[in-house]
Every structure is written in structure tokens, then in C-alpha cells.
C-alpha positions in Angstrom: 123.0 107.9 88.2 122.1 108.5 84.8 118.4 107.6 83.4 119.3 106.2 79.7 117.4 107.4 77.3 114.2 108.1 79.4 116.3 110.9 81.6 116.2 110.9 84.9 114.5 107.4 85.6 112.2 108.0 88.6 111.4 111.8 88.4 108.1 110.8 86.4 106.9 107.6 88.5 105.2 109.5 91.1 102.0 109.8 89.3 102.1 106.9 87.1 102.9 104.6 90.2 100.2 101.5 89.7 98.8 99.1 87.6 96.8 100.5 84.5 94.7 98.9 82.1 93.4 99.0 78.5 91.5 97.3 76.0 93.1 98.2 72.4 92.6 96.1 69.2 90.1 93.6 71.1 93.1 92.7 73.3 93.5 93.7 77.3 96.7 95.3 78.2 98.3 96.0 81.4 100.7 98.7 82.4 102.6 98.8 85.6 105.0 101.0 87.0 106.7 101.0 90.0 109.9 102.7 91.6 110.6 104.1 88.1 110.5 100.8 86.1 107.2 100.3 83.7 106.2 97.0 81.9 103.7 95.8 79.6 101.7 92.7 79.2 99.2 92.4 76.5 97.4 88.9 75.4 98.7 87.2 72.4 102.2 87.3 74.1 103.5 90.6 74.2 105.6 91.2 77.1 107.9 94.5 77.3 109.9 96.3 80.2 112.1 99.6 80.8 111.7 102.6 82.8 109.1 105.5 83.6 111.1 109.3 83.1 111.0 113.2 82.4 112.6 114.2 79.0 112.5 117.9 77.7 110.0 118.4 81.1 107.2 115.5 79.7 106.9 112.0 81.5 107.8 109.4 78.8 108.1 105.3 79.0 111.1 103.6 77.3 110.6 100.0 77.3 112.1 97.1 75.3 110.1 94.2 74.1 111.1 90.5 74.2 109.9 89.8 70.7 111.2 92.6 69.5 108.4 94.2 68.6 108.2 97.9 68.6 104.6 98.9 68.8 105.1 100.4 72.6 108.7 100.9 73.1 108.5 105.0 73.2 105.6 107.0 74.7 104.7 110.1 76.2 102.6 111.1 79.0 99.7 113.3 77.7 97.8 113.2 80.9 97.4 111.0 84.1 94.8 111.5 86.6 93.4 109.4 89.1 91.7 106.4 87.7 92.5 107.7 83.8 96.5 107.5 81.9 96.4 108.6 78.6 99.8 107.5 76.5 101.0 108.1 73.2 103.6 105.6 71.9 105.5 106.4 68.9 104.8 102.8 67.3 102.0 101.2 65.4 99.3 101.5 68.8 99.5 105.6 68.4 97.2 107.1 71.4 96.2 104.6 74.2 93.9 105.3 77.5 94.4 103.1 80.7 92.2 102.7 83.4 93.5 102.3 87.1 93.3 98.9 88.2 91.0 98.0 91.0 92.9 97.1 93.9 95.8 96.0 91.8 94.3 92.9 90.3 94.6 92.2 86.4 92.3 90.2 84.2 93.4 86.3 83.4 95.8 85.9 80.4 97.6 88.6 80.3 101.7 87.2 79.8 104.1 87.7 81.9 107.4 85.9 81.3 110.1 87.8 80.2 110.1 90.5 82.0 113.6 91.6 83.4 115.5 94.6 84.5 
């Protein structure tokens, strides 16, 4: 039962459960998490998957990318509320603010091959 890197892999999903979305660099992304697994799709290709957990009592996302790319592979939770999820990732993106998606639909483009478990 152990969560990998992200501890325990569902004890954070609770509140991030949904799909969440940004506009950063003049591209949309999309964040989704569900049952303790999160993914990322942002236009221009970037597709990256892992898991939603609780490390050292903060909610952080582990994900891996499938270009290898490292810009949102490790962030922390610095606040979620009910249409607002603000994340920091550890790469080149830094801060990020998501906005609940409306009724779970996500704008055209977005990538989404690639993504496994």
C-alpha cells in the first residue's frame, strides 16, 4: 500500500477531486485528479500523469511527463478552495492558479495521448 514518493496516494484527493484549469504562458492547461491519480494536459503537447498525496502534512502532485519534460513533475498544494487551486511546482512554471471547470468540460486542444498509470 505504499504511496511512492507522493506518500500516501489518496489522503490528499479529497479536495482536489475535479478538473481544474489555467491559462499560463498564453497556453490553457488542464489539471485532473481523480481517486488519487492527477494528470496534466497543456496545448503544444504536453501531457503528464502520477498521483495526488500528503507529504510532511501538505498535499503535493507527483507526476511524470511523456516528453520528459520537468516543468510540473513536483508541486505543492498552497491552497484549494472551491472554484480556485493554487499549485506550486518545483520546475520552470513556479506558482500556478486553476480555476474549477464548469461542469467538467475542457477547452478544444488540449492533448491527451499518453497518459497511463
Amino acid at each position: 500500500m505504499g504511496g511512492g514518493p507522493g506518500g500516501s496516494p489518496s489522503a490528499g484527493a479529497g479536495r482536489l477531486e475535479g478538473s481544474w484549469l489555467a491559462t499560463t504562458g498564453g497556453r490553457a492547461v488542464a489539471l485532473v485528479v481523480t481517486g488519487g491519480k492527477a494528470a496534466v494536459f497543456a496545448m503544444g503537447g504536453t501531457v503528464c500523469s502520477g498521483t495526488v498525496g500528503v507529504r510532511a502534512g501538505q498535499e503535493v502532485i507527483r507526476l511524470k511527463c511523456a516528453d520528459g519534460g520537468e516543468d510540473r513533475t513536483n508541486g505543492t498544494v498552497d491552497s484549494v478552495g472551491g472554484t480556485t487551486l493554487k499549485v506550486t511546482w518545483e520546475g520552470g512554471v513556479g506558482p500556478e492558479t486553476y480555476t474549477k471547470a464548469r461542469g467538467g468540460k475542457f477547452p478544444s486542444g488540449l492533448p491527451t495521448s499518453g497518459v497511463g498509470s
